[in-house]
N, C-alpha and C positions, 0 to 999 in steps of 0.2 A: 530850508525845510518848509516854508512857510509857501515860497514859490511852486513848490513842489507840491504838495496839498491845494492847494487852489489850481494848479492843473489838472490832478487826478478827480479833480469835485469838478471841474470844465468836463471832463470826460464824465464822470458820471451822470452828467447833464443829458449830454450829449445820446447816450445810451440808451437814459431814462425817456428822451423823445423819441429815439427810433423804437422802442419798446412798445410805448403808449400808440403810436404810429400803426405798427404792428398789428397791435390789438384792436386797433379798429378799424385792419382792412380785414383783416379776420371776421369780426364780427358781421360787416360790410361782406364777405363770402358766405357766411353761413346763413346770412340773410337771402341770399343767391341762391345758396344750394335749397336753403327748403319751396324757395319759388322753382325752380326747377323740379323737385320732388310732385310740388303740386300740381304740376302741369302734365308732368308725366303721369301721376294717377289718373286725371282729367280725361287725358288722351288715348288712357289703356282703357276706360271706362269705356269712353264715346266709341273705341274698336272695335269689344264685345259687344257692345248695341249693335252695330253696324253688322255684325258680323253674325247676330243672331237673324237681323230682317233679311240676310243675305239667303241662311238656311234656311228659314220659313221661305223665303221667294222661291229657292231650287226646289224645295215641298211640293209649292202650290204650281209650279211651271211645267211639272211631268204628266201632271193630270190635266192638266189642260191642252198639253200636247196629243196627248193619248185622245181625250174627244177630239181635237180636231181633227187626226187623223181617222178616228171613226166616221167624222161625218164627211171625210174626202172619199174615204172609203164607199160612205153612202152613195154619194153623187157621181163616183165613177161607177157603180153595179148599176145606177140608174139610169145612166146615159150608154152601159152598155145591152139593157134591157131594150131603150128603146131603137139603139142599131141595128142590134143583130135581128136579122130576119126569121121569123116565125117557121 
């Protein structure tokens, strides 16, 4: 009986470490996953920045296409002013 009980206490040992183990690769993940959380808010942040001086650029790049085509527009009436014959 006696052999018998100090196997079962071997095994509870045994179980007791994979256990403890356990729990500290877990802990060891969780520490993972919230740096991962954090990076990803980071990244979703830095996106919406990015993505707002994106729509502000498409804003400011229409109107500025529009003058330059006004003033191509200029400089071809003007050169066809001074072509065409009177």
């Amino acid at each position: 009986m006696r052999e018998e009980l100090e196997i079962t206490q071997f095994q509870l040992d045994e179980v007791q470490a994979e256990l403890e183990q356990s729990q500290s690769q877990l802990s060891k993940h969780q520490e993972q996953l919230n740096t991962y959380q954090c990076q990803l808010q980071q990244t979703q942040i830095e996106l919406e920045k990015t993505k707002l001086k994106l729509e502000k650029q498409e804003k400011i790049l229409p109107n500025q296409n529009i003058k330059n085509y006004a003033a191509h527009i200029k400089n071809l009436a003007k050169i066809l002013a001074e072509t065409i014959p009177d």
